[in-house]
FIGU-846936 format. One record per atom (N, C-alpha, C, O): residue in one letter; atom name; x, y, z. Coordinates in steps of 0.1 Angstrom, whole numbers, plus 5000, padded with zeros to 4 digits. Atoms other than C-alpha are relative to their C-alpha. Example, Ala and Ser with C-alpha at 12.3 -4.5 7.8 and 13.67 -1.06 7.14 Angstrom:
["a","N",[5009,4988,5000]]
["a","CA",[5123,4955,5078]]
["a","C",[5009,5012,5000]]
["a","O",[5019,5012,5007]]
["s","N",[4991,4989,5000]]
["s","CA",[5137,4989,5071]]
["s","C",[4992,5011,5008]]
["s","O",[4997,5022,5009]]
***
This chain:
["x","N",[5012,5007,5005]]
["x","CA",[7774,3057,9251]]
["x","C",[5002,4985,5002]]
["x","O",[5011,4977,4999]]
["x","N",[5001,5017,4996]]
["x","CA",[7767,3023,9261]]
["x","C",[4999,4991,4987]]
["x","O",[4996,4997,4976]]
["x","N",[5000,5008,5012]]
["x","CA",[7767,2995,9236]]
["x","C",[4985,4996,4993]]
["x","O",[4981,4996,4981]]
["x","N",[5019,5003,4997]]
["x","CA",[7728,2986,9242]]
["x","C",[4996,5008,4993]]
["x","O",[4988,5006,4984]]
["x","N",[5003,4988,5011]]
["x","CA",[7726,3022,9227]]
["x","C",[4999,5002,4990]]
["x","O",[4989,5008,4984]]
["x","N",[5000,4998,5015]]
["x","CA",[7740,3020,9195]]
["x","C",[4991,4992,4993]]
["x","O",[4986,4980,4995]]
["x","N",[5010,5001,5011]]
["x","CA",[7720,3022,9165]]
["x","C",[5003,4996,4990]]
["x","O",[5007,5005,4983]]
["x","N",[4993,5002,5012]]
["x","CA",[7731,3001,9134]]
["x","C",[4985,4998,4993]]
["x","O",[4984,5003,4982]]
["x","N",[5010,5005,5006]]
["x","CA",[7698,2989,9125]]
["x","C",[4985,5012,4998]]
["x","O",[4985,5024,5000]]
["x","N",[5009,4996,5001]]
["x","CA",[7665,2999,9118]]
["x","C",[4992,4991,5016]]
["x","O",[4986,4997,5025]]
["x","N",[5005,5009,4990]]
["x","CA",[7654,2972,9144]]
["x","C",[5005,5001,5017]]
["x","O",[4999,4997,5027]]
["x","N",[4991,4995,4992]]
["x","CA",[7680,2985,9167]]
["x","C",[4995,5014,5001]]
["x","O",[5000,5020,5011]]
["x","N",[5006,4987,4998]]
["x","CA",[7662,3018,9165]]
["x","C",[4984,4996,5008]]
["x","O",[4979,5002,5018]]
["x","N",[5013,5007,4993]]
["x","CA",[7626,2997,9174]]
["x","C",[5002,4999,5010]]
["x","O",[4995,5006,5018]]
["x","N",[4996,5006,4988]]
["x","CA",[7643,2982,9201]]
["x","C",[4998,5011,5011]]
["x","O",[4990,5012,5019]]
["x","N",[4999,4990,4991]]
["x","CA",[7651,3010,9219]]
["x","C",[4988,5012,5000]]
["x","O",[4985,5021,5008]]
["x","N",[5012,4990,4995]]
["x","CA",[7622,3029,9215]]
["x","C",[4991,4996,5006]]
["x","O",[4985,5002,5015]]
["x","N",[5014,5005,4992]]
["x","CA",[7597,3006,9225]]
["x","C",[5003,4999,5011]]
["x","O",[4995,5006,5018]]
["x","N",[4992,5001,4986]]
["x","CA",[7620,2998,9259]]
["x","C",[4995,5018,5004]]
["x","O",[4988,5021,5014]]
["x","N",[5002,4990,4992]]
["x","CA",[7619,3035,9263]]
["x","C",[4981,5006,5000]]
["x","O",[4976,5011,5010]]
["x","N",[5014,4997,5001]]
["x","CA",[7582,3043,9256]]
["x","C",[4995,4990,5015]]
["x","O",[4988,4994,5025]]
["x","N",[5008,5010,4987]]
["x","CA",[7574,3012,9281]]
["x","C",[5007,5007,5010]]
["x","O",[5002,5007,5021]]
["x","N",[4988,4999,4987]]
["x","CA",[7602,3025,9303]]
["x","C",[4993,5015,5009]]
["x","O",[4993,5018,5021]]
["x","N",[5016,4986,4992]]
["x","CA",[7574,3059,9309]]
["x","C",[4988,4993,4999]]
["x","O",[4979,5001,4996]]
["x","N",[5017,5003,4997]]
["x","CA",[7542,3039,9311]]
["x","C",[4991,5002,4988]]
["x","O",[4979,5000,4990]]
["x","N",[5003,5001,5008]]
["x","CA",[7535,3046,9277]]
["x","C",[4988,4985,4993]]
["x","O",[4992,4974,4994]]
["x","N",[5003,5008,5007]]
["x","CA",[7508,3027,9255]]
["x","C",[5008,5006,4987]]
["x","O",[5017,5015,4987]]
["x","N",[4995,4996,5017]]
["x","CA",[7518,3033,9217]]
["x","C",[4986,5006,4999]]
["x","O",[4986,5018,4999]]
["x","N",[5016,4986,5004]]
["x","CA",[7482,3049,9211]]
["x","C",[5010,5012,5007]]
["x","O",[5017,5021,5001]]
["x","N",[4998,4991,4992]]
["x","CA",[7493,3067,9240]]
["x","C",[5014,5009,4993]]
["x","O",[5013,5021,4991]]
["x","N",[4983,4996,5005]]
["x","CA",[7532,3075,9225]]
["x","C",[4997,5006,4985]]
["x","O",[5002,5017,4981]]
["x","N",[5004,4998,5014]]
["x","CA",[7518,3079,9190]]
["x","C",[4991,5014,5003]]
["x","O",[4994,5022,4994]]
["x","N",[5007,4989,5002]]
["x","CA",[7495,3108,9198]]
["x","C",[5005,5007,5007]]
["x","O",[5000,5018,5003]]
["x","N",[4990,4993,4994]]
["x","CA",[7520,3128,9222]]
["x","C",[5008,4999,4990]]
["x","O",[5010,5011,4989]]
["x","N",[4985,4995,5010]]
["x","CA",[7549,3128,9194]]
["x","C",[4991,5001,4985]]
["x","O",[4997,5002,4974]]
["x","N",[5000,4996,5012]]
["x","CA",[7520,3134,9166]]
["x","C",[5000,4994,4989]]
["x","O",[4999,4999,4978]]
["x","N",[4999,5012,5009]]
["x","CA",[7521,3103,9149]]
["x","C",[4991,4991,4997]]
["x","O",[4981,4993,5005]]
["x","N",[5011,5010,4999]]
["x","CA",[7498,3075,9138]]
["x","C",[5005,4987,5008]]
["x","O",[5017,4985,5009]]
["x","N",[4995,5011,4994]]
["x","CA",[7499,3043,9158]]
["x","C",[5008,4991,4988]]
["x","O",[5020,4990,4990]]
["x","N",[4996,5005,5010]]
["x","CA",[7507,3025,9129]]
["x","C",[5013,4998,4999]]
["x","O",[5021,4989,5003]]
["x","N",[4984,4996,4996]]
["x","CA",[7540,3039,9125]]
["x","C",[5005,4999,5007]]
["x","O",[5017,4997,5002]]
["x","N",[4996,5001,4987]]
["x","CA",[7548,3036,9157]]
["x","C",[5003,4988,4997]]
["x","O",[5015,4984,4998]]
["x","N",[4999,5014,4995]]
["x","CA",[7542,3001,9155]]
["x","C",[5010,4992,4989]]
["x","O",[5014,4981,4990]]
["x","N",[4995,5005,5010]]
["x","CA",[7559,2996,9123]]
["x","C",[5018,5001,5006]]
["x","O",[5027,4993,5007]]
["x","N",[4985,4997,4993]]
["x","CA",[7589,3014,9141]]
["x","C",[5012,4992,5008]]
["x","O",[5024,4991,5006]]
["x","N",[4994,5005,4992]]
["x","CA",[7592,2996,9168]]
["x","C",[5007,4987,4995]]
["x","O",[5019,4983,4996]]
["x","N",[5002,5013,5003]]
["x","CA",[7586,2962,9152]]
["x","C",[5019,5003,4990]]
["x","O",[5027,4995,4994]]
["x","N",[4991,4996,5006]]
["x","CA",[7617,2978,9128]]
["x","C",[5001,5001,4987]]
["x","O",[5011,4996,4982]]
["x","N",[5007,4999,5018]]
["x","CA",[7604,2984,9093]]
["x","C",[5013,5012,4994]]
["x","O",[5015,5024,4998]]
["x","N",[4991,4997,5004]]
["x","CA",[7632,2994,9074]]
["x","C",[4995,5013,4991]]
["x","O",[5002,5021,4985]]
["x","N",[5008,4985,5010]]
["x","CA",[7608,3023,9054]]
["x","C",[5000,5008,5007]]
["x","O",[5001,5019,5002]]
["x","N",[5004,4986,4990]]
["x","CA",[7603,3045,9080]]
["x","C",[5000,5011,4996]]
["x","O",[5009,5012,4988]]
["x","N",[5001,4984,5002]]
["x","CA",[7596,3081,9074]]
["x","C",[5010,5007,5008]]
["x","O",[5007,5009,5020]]
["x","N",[4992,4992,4989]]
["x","CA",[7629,3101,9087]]
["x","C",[4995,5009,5005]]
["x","O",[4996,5010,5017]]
["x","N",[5010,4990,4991]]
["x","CA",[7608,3129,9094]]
["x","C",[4993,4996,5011]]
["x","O",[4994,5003,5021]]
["x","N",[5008,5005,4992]]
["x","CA",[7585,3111,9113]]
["x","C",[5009,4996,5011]]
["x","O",[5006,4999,5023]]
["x","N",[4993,5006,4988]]
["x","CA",[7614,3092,9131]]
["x","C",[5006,5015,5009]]
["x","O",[5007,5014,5021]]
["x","N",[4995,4990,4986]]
["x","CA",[7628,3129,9146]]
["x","C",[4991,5008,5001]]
["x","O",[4995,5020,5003]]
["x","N",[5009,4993,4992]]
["x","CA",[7594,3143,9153]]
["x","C",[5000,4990,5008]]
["x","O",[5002,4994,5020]]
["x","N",[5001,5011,4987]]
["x","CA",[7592,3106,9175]]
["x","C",[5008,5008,5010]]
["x","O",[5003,5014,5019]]
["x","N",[4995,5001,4992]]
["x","CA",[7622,3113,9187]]
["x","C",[5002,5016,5007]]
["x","O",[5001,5016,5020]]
["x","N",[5004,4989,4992]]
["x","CA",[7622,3149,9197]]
["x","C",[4987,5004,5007]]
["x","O",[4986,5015,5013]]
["x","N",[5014,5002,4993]]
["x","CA",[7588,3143,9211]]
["x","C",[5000,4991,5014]]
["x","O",[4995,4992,5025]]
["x","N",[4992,5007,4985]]
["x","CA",[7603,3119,9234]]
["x","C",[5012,5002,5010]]
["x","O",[5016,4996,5020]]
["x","N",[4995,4992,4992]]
["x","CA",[7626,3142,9244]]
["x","C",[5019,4994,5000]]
["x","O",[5029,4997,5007]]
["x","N",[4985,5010,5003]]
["x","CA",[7658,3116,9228]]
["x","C",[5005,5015,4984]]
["x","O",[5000,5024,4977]]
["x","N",[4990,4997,5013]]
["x","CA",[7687,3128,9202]]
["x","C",[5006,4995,4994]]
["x","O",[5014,4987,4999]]
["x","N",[4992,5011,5008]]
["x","CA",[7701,3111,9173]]
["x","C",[5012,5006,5000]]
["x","O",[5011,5018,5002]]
["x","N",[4986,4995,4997]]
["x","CA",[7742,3116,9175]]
["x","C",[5003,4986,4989]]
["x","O",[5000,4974,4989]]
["x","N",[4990,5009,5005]]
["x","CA",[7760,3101,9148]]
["x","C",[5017,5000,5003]]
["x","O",[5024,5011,5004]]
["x","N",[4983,4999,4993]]
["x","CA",[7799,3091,9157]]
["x","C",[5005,4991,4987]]
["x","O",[4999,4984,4979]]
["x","N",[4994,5013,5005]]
["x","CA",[7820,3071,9140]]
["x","C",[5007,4987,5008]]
["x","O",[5016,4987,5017]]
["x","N",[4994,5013,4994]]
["x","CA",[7828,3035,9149]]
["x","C",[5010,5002,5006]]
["x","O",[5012,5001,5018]]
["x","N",[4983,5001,4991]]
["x","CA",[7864,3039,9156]]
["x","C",[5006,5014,5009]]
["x","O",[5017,5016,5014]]
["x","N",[4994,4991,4993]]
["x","CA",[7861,3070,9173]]
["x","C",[5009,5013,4993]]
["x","O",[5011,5010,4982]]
["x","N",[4997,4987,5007]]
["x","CA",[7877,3105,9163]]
["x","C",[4991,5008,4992]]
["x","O",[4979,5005,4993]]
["x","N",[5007,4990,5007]]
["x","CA",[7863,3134,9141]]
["x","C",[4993,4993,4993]]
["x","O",[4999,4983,4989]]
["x","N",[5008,5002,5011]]
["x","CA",[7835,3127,9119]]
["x","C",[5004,4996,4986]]
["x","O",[5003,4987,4979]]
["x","N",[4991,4997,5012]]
["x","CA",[7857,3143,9092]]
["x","C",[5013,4994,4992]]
["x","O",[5017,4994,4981]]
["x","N",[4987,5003,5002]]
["x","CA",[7887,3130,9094]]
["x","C",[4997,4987,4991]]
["x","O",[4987,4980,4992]]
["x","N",[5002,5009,5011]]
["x","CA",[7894,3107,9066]]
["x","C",[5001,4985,5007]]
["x","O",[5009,4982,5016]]
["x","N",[5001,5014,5000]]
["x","CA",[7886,3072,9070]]
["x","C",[5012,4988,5003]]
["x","O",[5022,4988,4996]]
["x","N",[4985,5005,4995]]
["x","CA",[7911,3048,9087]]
["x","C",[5004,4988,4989]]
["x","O",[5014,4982,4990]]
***
């Protein structure tokens, strides 16, 4: 995973979607009614509106054909206790 990738933010989640939405030729009407969504949302998304609807965010993103992966920062099991 590239650095550009990770996701700390909510804004950092915008970022990367709008890039990839433009990155297919996408309007946001257009992105918004293929994943099922209101524009609105979308726009709230991108922009990085810290309310977001989780639901909403993984019908976006399984509609866009993306996966959320959480890791841990330092690397190793999920589980394993905390360094």
């Amino acid at each position: 995973m590239k650095n550009e990738d990770r996701i700390r933010t909510t804004a950092d989640l915008g970022r990367l979607l709008r890039a990839y939405r433009k990155s297919r030729g996408l309007s946001q009407v257009d992105a918004a009614a293929l994943a099922g969504v209101g524009e609105r949302f979308l726009s709230e998304l991108e922009r990085g509106k810290p309310t977001a609807e989780i639901g909403l965010v993984f019908k976006l993103l399984d509609r866009f054909g993306l996966t959320l992966v959480v890791a841990r920062r330092s690397g190793g099991n999920l589980f394993d206790e905390p360094s």
